[in-house]
DRENLUM-76598 format. One record per residue (C-alpha): residue in three letters; z negated, x, y negated. Coordinates in nm, 4 decimals. Example, Ala and Ser with C-alpha at 12.3 -4.5 7.8 and 13.67 -1.06 7.14 Angstrom:
2
zati resn: ala	c3: -0.7800	c1: 1.2300	c2: 0.4500
zati resn: ser	c3: -0.7140	c1: 1.3670	c2: 0.1060
This chain:
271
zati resn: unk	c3: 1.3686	c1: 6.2521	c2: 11.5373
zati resn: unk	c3: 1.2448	c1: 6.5922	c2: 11.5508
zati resn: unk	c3: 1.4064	c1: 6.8533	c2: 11.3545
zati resn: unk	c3: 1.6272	c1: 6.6056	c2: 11.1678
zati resn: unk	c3: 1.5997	c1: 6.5596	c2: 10.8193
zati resn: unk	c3: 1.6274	c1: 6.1144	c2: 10.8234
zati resn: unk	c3: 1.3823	c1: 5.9768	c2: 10.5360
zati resn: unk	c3: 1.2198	c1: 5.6479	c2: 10.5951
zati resn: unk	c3: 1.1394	c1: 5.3662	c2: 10.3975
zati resn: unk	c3: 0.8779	c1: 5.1022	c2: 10.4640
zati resn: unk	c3: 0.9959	c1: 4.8698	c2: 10.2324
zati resn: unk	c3: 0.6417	c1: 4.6715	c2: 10.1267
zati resn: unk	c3: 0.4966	c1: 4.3535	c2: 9.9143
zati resn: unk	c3: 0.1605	c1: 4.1865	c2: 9.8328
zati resn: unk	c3: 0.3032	c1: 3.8256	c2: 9.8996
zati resn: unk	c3: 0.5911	c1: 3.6593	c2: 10.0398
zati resn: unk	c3: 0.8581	c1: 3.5297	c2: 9.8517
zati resn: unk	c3: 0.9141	c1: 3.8162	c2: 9.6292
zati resn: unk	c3: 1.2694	c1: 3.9423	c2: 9.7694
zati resn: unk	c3: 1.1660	c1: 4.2073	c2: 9.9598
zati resn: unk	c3: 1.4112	c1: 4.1652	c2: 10.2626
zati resn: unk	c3: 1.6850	c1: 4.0799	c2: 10.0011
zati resn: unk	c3: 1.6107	c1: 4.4243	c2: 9.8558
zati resn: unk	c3: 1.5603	c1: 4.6487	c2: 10.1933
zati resn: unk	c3: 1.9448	c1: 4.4865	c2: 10.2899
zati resn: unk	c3: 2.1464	c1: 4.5467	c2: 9.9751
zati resn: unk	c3: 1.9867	c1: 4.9186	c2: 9.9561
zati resn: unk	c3: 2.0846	c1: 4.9904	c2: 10.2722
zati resn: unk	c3: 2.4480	c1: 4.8333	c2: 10.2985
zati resn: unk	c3: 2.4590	c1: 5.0340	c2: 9.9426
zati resn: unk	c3: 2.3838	c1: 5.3828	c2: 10.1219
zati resn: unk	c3: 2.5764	c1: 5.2504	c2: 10.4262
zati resn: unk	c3: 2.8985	c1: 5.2423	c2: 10.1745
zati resn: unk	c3: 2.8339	c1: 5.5824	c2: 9.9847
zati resn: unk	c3: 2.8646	c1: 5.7485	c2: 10.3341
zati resn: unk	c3: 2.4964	c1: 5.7828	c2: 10.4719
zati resn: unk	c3: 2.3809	c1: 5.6810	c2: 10.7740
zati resn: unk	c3: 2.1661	c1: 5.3874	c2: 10.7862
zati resn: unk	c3: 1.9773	c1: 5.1693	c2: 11.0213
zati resn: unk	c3: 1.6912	c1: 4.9147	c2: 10.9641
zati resn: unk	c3: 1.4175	c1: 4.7855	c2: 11.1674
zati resn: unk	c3: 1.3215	c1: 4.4427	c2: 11.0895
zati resn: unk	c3: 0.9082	c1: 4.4913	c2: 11.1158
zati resn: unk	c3: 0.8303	c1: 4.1359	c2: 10.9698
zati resn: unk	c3: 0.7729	c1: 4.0153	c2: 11.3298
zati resn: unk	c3: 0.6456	c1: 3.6503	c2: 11.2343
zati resn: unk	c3: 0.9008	c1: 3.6040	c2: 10.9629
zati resn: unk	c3: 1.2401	c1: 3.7744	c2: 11.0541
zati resn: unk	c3: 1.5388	c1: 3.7406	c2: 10.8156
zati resn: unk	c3: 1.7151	c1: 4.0657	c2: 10.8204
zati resn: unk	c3: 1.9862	c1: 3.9484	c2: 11.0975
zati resn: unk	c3: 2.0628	c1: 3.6505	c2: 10.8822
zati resn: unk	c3: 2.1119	c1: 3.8495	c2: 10.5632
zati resn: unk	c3: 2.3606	c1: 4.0855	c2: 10.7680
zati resn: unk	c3: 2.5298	c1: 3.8128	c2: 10.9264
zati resn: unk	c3: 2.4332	c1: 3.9448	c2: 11.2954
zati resn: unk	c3: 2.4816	c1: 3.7015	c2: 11.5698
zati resn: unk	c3: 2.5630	c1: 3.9281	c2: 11.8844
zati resn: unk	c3: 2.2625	c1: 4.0749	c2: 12.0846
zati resn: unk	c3: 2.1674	c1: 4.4343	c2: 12.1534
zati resn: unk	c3: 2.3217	c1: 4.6134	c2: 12.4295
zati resn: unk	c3: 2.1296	c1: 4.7459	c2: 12.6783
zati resn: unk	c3: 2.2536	c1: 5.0831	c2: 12.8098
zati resn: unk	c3: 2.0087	c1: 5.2024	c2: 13.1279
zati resn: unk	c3: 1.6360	c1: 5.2543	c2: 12.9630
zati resn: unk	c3: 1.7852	c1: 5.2470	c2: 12.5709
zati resn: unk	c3: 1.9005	c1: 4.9474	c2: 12.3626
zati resn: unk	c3: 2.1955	c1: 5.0020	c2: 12.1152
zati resn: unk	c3: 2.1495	c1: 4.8262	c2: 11.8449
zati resn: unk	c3: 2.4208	c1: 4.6027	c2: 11.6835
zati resn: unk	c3: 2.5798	c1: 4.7193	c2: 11.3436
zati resn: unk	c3: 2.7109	c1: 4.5406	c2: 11.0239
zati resn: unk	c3: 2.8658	c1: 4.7132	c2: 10.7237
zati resn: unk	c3: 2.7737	c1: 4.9856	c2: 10.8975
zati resn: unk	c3: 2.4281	c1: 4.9536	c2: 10.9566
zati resn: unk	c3: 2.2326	c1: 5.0394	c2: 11.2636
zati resn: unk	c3: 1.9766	c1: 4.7090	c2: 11.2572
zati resn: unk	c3: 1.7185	c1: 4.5433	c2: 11.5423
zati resn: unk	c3: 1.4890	c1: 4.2642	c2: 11.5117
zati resn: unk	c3: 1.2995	c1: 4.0706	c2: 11.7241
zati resn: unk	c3: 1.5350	c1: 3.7759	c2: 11.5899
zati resn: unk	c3: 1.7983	c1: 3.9512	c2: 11.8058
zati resn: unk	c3: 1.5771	c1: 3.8603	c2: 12.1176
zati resn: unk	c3: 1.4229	c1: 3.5118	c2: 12.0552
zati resn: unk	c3: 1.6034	c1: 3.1538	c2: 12.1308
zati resn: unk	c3: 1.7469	c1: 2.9369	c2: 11.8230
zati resn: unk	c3: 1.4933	c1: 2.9681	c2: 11.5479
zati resn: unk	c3: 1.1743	c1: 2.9624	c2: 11.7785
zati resn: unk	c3: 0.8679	c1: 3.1255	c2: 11.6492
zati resn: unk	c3: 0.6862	c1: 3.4691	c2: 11.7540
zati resn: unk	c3: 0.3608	c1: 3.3684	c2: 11.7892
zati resn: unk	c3: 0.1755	c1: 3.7188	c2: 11.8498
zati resn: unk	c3: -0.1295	c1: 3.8620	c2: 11.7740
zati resn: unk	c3: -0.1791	c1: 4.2437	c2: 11.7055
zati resn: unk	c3: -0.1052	c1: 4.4345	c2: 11.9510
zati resn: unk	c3: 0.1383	c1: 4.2719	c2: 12.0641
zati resn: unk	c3: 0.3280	c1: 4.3497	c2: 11.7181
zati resn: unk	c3: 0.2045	c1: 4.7224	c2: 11.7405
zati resn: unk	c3: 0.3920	c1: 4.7473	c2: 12.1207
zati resn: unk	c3: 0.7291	c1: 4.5442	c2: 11.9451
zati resn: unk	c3: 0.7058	c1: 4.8003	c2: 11.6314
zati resn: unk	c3: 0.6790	c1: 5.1006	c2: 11.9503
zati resn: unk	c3: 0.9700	c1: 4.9791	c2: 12.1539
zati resn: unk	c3: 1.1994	c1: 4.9353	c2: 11.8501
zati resn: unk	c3: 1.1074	c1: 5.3214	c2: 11.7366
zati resn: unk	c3: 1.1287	c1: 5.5005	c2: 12.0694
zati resn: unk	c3: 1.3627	c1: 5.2603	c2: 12.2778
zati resn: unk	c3: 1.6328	c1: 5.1645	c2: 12.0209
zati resn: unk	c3: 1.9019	c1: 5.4131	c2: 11.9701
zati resn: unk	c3: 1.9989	c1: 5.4859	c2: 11.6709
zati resn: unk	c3: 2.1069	c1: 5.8488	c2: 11.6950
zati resn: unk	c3: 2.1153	c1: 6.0874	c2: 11.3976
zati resn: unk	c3: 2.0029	c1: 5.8585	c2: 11.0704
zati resn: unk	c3: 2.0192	c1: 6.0022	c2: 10.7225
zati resn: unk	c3: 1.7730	c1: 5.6892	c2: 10.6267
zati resn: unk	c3: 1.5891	c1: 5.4558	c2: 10.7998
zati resn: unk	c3: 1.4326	c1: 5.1113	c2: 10.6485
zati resn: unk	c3: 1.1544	c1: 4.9348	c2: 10.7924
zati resn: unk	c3: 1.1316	c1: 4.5698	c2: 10.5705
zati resn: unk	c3: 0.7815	c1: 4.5543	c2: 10.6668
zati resn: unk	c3: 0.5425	c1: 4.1546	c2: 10.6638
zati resn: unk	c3: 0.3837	c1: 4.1150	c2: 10.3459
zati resn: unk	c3: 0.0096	c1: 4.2576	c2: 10.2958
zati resn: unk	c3: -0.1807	c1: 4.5373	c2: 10.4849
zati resn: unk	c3: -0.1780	c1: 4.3998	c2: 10.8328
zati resn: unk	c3: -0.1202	c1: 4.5529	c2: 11.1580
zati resn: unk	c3: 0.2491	c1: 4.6443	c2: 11.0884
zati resn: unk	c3: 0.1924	c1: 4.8278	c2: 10.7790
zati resn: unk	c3: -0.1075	c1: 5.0245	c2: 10.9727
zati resn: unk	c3: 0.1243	c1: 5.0482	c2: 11.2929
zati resn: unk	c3: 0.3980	c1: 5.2196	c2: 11.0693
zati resn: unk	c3: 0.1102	c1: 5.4566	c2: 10.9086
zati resn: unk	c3: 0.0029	c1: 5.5862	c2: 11.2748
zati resn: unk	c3: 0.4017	c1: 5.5868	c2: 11.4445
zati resn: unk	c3: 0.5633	c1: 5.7178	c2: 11.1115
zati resn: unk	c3: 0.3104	c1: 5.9123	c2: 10.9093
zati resn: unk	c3: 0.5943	c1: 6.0802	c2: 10.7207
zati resn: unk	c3: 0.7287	c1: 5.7337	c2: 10.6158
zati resn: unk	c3: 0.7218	c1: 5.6411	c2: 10.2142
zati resn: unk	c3: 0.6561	c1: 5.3088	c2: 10.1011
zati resn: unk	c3: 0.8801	c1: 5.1392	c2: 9.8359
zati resn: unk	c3: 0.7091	c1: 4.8429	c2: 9.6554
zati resn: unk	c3: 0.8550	c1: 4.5010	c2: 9.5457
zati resn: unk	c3: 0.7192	c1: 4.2853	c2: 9.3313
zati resn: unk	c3: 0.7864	c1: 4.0045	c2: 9.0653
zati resn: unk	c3: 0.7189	c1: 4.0527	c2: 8.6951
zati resn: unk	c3: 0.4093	c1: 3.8030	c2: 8.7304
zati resn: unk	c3: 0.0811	c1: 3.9426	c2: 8.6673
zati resn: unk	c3: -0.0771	c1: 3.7478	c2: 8.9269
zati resn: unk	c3: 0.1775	c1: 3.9067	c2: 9.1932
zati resn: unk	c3: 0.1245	c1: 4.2741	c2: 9.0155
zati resn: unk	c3: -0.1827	c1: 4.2404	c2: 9.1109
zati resn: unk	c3: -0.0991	c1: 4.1732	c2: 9.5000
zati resn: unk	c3: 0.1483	c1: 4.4142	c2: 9.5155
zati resn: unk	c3: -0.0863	c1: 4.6795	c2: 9.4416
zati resn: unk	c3: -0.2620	c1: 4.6493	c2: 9.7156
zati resn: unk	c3: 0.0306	c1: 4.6668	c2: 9.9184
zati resn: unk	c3: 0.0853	c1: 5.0457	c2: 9.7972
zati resn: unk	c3: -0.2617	c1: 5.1336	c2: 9.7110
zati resn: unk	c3: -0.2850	c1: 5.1155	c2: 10.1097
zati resn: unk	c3: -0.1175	c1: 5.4491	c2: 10.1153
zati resn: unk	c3: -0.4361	c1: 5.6410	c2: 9.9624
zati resn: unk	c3: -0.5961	c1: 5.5478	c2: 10.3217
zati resn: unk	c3: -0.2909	c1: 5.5772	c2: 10.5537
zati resn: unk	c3: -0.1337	c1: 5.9445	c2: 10.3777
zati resn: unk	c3: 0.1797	c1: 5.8242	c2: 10.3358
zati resn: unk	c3: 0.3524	c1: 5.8326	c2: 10.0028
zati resn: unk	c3: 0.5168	c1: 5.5495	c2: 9.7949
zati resn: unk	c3: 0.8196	c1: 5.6234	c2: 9.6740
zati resn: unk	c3: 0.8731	c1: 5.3304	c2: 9.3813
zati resn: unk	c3: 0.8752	c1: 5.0237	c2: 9.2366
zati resn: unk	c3: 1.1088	c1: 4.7875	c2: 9.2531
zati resn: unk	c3: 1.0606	c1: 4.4544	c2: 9.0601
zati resn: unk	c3: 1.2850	c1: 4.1713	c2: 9.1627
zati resn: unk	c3: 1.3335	c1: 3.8187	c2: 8.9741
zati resn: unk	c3: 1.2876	c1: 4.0354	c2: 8.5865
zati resn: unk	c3: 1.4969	c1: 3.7707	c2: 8.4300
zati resn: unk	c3: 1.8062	c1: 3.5169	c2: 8.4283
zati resn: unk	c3: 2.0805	c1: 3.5662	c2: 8.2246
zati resn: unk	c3: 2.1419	c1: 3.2615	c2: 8.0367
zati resn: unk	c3: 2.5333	c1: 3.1219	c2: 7.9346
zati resn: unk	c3: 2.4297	c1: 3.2308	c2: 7.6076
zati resn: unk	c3: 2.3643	c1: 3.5548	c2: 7.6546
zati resn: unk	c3: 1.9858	c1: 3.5243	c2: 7.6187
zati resn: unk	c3: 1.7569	c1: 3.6621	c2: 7.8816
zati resn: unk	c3: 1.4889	c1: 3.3722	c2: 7.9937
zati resn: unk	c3: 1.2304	c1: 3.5819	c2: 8.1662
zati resn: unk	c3: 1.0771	c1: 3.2728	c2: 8.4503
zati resn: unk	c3: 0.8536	c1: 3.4962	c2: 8.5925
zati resn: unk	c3: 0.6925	c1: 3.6343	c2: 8.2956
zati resn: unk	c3: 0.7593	c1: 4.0124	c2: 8.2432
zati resn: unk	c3: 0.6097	c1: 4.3593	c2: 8.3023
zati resn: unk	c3: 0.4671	c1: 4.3062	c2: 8.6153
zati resn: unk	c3: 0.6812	c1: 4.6194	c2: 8.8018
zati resn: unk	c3: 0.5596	c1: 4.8260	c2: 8.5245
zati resn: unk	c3: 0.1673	c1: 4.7368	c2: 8.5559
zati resn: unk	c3: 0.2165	c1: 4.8052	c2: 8.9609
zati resn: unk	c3: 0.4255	c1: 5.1831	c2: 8.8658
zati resn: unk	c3: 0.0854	c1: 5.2142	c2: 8.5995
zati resn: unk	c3: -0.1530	c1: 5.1437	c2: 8.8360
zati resn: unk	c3: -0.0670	c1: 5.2941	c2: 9.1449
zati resn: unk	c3: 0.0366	c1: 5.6071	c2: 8.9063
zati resn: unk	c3: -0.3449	c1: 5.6310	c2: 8.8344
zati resn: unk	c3: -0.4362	c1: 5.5304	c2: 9.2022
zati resn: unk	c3: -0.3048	c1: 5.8133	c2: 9.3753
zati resn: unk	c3: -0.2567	c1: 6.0753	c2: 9.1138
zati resn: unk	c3: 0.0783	c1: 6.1311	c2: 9.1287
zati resn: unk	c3: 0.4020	c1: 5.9769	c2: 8.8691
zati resn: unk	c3: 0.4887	c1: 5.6466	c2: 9.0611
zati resn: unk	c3: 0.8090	c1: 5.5473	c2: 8.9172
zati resn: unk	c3: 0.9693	c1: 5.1810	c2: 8.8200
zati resn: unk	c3: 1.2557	c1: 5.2562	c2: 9.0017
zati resn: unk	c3: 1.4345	c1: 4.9348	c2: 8.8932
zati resn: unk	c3: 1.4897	c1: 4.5579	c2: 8.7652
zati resn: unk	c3: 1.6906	c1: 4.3172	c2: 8.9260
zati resn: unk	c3: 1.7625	c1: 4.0292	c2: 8.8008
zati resn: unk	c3: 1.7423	c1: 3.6702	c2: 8.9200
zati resn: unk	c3: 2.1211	c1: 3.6347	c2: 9.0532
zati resn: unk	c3: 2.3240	c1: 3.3149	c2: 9.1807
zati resn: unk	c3: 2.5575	c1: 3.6176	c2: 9.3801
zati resn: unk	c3: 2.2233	c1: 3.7586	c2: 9.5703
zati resn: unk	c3: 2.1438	c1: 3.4468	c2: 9.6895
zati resn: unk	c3: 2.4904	c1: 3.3492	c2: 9.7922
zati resn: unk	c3: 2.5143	c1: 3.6625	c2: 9.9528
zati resn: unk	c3: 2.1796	c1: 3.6730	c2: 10.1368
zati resn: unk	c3: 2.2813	c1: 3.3265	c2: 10.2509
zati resn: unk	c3: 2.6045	c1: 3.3896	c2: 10.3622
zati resn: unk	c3: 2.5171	c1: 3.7102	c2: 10.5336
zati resn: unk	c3: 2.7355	c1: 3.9323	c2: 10.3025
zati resn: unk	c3: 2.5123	c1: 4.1872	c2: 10.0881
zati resn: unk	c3: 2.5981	c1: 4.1529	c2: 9.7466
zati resn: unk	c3: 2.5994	c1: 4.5300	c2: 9.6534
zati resn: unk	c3: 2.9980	c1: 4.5027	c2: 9.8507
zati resn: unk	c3: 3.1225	c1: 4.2289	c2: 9.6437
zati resn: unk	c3: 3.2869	c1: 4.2311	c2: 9.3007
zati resn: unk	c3: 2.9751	c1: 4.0921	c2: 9.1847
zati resn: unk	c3: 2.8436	c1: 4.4264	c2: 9.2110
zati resn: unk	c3: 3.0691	c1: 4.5555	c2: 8.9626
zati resn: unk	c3: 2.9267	c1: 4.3537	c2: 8.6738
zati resn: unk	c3: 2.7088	c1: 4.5419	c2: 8.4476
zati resn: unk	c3: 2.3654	c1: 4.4165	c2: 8.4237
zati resn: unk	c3: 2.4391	c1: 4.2070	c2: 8.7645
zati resn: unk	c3: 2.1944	c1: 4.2483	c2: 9.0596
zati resn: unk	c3: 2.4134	c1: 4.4214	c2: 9.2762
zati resn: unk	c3: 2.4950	c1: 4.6613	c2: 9.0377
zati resn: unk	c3: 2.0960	c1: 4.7224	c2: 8.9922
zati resn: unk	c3: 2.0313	c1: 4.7400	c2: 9.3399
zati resn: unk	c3: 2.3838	c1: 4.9593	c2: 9.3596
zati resn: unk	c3: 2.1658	c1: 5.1865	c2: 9.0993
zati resn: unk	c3: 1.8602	c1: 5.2145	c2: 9.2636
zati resn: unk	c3: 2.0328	c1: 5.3005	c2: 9.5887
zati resn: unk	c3: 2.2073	c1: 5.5698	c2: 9.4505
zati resn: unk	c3: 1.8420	c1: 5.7153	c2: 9.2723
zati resn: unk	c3: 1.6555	c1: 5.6886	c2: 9.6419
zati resn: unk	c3: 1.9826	c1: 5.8507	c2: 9.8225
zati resn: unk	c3: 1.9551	c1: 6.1809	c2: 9.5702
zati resn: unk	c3: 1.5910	c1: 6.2170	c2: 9.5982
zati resn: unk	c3: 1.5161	c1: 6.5536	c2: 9.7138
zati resn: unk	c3: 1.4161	c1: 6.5355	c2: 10.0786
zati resn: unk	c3: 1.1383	c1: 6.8142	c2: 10.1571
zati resn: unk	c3: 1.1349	c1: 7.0728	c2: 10.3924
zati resn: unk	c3: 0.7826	c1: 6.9833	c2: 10.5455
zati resn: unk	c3: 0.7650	c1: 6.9893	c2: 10.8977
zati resn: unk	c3: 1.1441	c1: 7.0694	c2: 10.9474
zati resn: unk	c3: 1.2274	c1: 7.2865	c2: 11.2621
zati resn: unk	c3: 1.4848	c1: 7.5287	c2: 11.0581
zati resn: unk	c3: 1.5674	c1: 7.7549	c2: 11.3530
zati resn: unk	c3: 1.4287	c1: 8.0824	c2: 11.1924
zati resn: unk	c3: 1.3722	c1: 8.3820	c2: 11.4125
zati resn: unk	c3: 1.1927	c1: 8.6962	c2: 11.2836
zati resn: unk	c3: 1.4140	c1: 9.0257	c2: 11.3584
């Protein structure tokens, strides 16, 4: 909104498969719980998951020409999931996603948000152009795996903001490692691949592009996700080293970022 000083997240990956809605939920129920207001828009059209991973079942409420959107741990969240029967399938082409991406920005209220998060499809499609053109001010945050081969793809997915103007915010590389009974980290995915994305988008768009975190592969995330309780509120989060206390961490470095003053209607008269 105009004159408010909300940041917004597009929350982007190469591929599928890497996380990245598991990420965009347990940042924002983290903010959510440190007293910042929150909401999310569930952009991946085709493959919804974020009112699973919240645990929503009830449907927006329509108020006159606005939609209120449901809330869960205290965050303001709509997806098209909220307006499809069962499990069926959105089979649009797109415009049809630019118009649903639209509605969701200027017909859902959310009132006065400190953040918003957008857990955008994977790639450089229509929704991550859509969010370019409705939110130019938006900054992307990138997830990836530590694999080479997904480095690689993930890239792409912020290099995307040379050509749109938008800035990327981070890193974040999910999966690092699994912490064996032993003690012994057994790194599945291979390693370093968060760091080669940071590196390379660094040199990309001139600017320091920061690693903004590990997480590591975590029985509690999943269990979480599945369950539709974010694991950044459980005790699980409380365990050093744990993925919720990583994604606790990385929360708490996007939520102190300092927010800029471009653009913001400060109310200034000349005497």
């Amino acid at each position: 909104r105009r004159g408010s000083l909300n940041r917004v997240y597009a929350v982007a990956s190469g591929k599928g498969g890497v996380g990245k809605s598991s990420v965009t939920v347990n940042l924002a129920a983290a903010m959510a719980a440190s007293g910042l207001r929150v909401g999310i828009v569930d952009a991946d059209v085709h493959g919804f998951s974020i009112p699973g991973l919240l645990g929503i079942t009830q449907a927006p409420t329509r108020v006159d020409e606005m939609i209120l959107p449901p809330v869960a741990y205290g965050i303001k969240t709509i997806s098209i999931g909220m307006f499809v029967a069962g499990n069926a399938p959105v089979a649009w082409r797109g415009p049809m996603l630019h118009r649903a991406l639209e509605q969701f920005l200027t017909d859902v209220y959310f009132g006065d948000l400190d953040v918003l998060f957008l857990d955008l499809p994977p790639g450089t499609g229509d929704i991550a152009i859509s969010v370019a053109q409705l939110l130019p001010k938006s900054e992307i945050l990138v997830v990836t795996t530590p694999q080479a081969a997904a480095a690689g793809v993930a890239e792409r997915a912020g290099s995307v903001a040379s050509q749109t103007g938008q800035s990327v915010a981070g890193v974040i590389e999910n999966m690092s490692w699994l912490q064996l009974p032993t003690g012994e980290r057994m790194e599945l995915f291979g390693s370093g691949g968060g760091e080669i994305v940071a590196k390379r988008l660094s040199e990309a768009l001139g600017k320091d592009i920061p690693l903004l975190g590990s997480i590591p592969l975590d029985v509690d995330l999943r269990t979480g996700g599945d369950s539709g309780a974010p694991v950044v509120l459980s005790d699980a989060a409380l365990v050093e080293g744990s993925a919720g206390a990583e994604l606790r961490r990385i929360a708490g470095t996007l939520a102190r970022r300092p927010r800029g003053l471009s653009g913001l209607k400060l109310g200034v008269t000349p005497r």
